[in-house]
N, C-alpha and C positions, 0 to 999 in steps of 0.2 A: 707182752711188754708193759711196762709199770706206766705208767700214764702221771704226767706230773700236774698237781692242782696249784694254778699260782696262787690263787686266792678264795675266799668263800663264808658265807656266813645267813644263814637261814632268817628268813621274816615274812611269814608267812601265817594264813587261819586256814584252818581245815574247814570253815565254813563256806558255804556258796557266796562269792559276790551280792551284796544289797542292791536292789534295783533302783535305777536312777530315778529319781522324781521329777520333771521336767518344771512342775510347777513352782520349786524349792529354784532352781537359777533362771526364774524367769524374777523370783521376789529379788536376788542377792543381786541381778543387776550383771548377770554373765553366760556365755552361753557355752554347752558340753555340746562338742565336736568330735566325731570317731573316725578316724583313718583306719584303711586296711591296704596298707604300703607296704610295697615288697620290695627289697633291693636286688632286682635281676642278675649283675654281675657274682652275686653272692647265695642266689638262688635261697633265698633266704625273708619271710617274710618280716615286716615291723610294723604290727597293727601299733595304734598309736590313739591318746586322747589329752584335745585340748580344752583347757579352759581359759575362755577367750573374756573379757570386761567386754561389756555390750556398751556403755558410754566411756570413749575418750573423746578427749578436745581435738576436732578436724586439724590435721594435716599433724596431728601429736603421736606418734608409734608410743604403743605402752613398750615397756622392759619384758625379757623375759625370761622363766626358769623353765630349766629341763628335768625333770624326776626318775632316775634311775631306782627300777625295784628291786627289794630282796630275792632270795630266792625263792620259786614255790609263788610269787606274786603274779600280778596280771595290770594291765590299763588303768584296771578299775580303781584298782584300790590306793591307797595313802588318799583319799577326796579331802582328808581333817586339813591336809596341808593345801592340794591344790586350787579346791575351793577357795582356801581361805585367799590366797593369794591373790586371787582373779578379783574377788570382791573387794580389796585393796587396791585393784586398776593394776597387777602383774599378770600377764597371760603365764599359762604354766602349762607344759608338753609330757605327758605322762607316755614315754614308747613302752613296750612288752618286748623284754627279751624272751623269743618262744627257745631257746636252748637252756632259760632255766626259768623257766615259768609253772605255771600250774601242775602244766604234766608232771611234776615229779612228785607227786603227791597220787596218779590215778597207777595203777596198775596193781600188782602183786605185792601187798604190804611186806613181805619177806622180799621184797629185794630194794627196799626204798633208799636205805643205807646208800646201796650203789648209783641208784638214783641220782641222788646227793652227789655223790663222789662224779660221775659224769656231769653233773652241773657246773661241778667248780674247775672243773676241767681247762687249761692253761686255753687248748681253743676257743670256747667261749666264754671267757674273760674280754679277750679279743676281740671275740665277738659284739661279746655287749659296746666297746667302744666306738665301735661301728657304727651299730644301732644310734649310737647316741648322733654320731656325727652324720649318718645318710639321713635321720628324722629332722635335724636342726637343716640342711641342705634342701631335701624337699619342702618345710615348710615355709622355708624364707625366700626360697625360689616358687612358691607360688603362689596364689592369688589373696592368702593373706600375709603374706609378705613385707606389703605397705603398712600393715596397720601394726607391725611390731618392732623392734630398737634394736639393729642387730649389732650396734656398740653398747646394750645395757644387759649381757647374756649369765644370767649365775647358773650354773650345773649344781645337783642336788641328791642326793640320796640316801637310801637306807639299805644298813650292812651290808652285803654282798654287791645294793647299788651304790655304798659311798664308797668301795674300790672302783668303781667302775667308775664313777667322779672324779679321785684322785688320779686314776691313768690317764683322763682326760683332760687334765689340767696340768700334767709336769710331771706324773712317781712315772721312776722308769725302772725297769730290770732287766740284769744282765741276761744274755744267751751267749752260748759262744765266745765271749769276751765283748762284747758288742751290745750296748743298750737299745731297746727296744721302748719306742718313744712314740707316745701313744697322742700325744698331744693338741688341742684343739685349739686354735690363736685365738677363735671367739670368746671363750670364755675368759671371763672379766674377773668373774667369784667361784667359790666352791663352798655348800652346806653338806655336810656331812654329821651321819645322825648313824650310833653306833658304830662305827668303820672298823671292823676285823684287821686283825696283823697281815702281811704280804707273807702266807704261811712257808716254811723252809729257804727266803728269800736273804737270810740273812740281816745286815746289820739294817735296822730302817730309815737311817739318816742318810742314809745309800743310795735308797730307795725314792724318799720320798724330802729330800732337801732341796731340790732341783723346782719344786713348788713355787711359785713366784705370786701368784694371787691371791688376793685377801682371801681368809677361811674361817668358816665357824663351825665348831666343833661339840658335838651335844651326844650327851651320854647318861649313865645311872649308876648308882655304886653297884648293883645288883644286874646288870648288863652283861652276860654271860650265855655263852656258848657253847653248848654241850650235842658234840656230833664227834661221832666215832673218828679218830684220826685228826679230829680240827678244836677240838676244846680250847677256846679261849677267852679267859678272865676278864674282869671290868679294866684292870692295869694293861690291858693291851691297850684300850681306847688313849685311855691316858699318854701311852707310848708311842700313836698314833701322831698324836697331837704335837706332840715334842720334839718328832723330828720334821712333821712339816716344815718345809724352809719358808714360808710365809712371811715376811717383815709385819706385817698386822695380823694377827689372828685370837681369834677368843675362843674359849673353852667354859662349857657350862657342863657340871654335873647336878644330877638330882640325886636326893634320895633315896635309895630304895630302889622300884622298879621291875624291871627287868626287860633282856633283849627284845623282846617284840611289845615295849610298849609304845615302840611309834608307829606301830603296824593300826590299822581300823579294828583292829579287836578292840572293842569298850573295855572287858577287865584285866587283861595284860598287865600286871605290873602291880595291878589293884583296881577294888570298883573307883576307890572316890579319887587316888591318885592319878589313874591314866587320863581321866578326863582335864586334870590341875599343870599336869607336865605337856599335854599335846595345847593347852590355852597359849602359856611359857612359853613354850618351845613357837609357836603361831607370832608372838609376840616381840622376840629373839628374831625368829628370820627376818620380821619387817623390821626394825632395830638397824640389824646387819645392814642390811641391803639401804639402809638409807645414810649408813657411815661409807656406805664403799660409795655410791653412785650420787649423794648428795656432800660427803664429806662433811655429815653432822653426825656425830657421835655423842650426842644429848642422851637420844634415849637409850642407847645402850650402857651409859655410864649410869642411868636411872634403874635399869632392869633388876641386878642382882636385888636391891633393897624390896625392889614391889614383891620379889617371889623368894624372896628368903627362906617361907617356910617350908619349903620344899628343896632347897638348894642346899648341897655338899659343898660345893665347888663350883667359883667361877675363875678366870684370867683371863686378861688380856695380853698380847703380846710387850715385851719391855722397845720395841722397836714404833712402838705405833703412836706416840705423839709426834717424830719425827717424818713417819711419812702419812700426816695424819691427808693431807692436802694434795699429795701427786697423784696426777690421773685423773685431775674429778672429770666426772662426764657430768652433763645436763642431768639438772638433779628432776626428781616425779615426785608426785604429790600422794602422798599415804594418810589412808585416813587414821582417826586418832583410835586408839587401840583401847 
């Protein structure tokens, strides 16, 4: 029987994970935390890693983001992003979906294709939402729990994880006649970096209009997907973006590129690019996150001009001087960039 993929989208190095340096976030002022959490009812492992700020102000919870990977990813990887976050005073939660994790890169190179096609597989899709929602559960429920802000929470990811962000924030799709609503109340924001089509899902305003929290949206003209049966263009991202129902939402495109330049590959997209677009893009999240949670959009109205020379494309939503100000929570303190 045909096995349906909701969604999918590769981000992924065929190299081994780099090994941690303990001595690098003892300097940055944050400490790497490894969980190997399993969700029993689901019989289903969720290793998981945090990065935690090692100084906040007593009795102050930092905010915090949760990182959903590509496919073919692991724990380890995105550190450009979570690092950078922690040492800004944001704890960041990197869980591993092991139903489309590494293994789909180990076995019999003649069958990787299927590999793939079992990853994107509509079950674990699902899955990963799971993942997202039993890691933010067990961490909040335990013993660091106090020292994080479970009213300042953004969901984040890269291609195949920024579906899995979107389902946890509002995109729904039909089954049966009956939407399937994956939604998580905590989350406050959604970063989405590269974000693949909802593949044979139909119209995506359908889909994904039902979105209600702020989002920021980052991509590359050269942001392209080339998998057997899933092929999709930089104008998807674009399309992604458009129909998010978001009342505030921004869109940054780069240059150039390409899909895995927001992966830990250094040449991705380009030597001297990848390292100009992951700075930006570092720069853009704390931006964001200080217009949702602080209700200053200073530095984001500043951004496009500082990175011009790399940037196609920027927007902001036409709805977001009007709710520039609803919702603010207790704003945090971000260092200058």
């Amino acid at each position: 029987m045909k096995r349906r993929a909701l969604l999918v989208g590769v981000a992924a190095s065929l190299a081994a994970p780099s090994a941690w340096l303990p001595a690098r976030a003892a300097a940055a002022g944050f400490d790497t935390l490894d969980f190997d959490w399993a969700d029993a009812p689901r019989r289903r492992p969720v290793p998981a890693r945090l990065y935690l700020p090692r100084h906040a102000a007593p009795g102050a919870p930092v905010p915090l983001a949760v990182f959903s990977h590509g496919i073919g990813s692991t724990r380890e990887r995105y550190r450009w992003f979570g690092q950078h976050l922690a040492e800004q005073g944001i704890a960041c939660l990197h869980p591993q979906h092991v139903g489309s994790d590494r293994q789909v890169w180990m076995g019999n190179p003649l069958a990787l294709v299927g590999r793939l096609w079992d990853a994107a597989h509509e079950a674990e899709a699902v899955a990963r939402v799971a993942d997202l929602r039993f890691a933010l559960d067990t961490l909040l429920t335990g013993e660091l729990g106090t020292r994080l802000d479970d009213q300042r929470i953004v969901l984040a990811g890269h291609s195949y994880g920024a579906n899995t962000t979107l389902l946890s924030v509002g995109a729904q799709v039909q089954r049966e006649g009956r939407a399937i609503a994956l939604r998580d109340e905590r989350a406050r924001a959604a970063i989405v970096l590269s974000a693949p089509p909802f593949y044979g899902e139909g119209d995506p305003q359908r889909i994904l209009g039902g979105i209600a929290v702020p989002s920021l949206h980052v991509t590359a003209t050269e942001d392209v997907i080339r998998i057997p049966g899933y092929y999709s263009g930089a104008e998807d991202r674009l399309a992604v973006y458009r129909a998010t129902g978001s009342a505030r939402k921004w869109l940054a495109v780069f240059e150039g590129g390409s899909h895995s330049i927001f992966t830990d590959r250094p040449g991705a997209g380009g030597l001297t690019l990848n390292p100009q677009v992951k700075e930006a893009t570092r720069v853009l999240a704390l931006a964001f996150l200080r217009a949702v949670f602080d209700g200053d959009d200073s530095a984001l109205a500043a951004w496009p001009q500082r990175w011009a020379a790399i940037l196609a494309r920027f927007e902001a939503s036409s709805a977001l001087a009007a709710a520039a100000h609803r919702g603010r929570a207790q704003p945090f303190a971000l260092t200058a960039a």
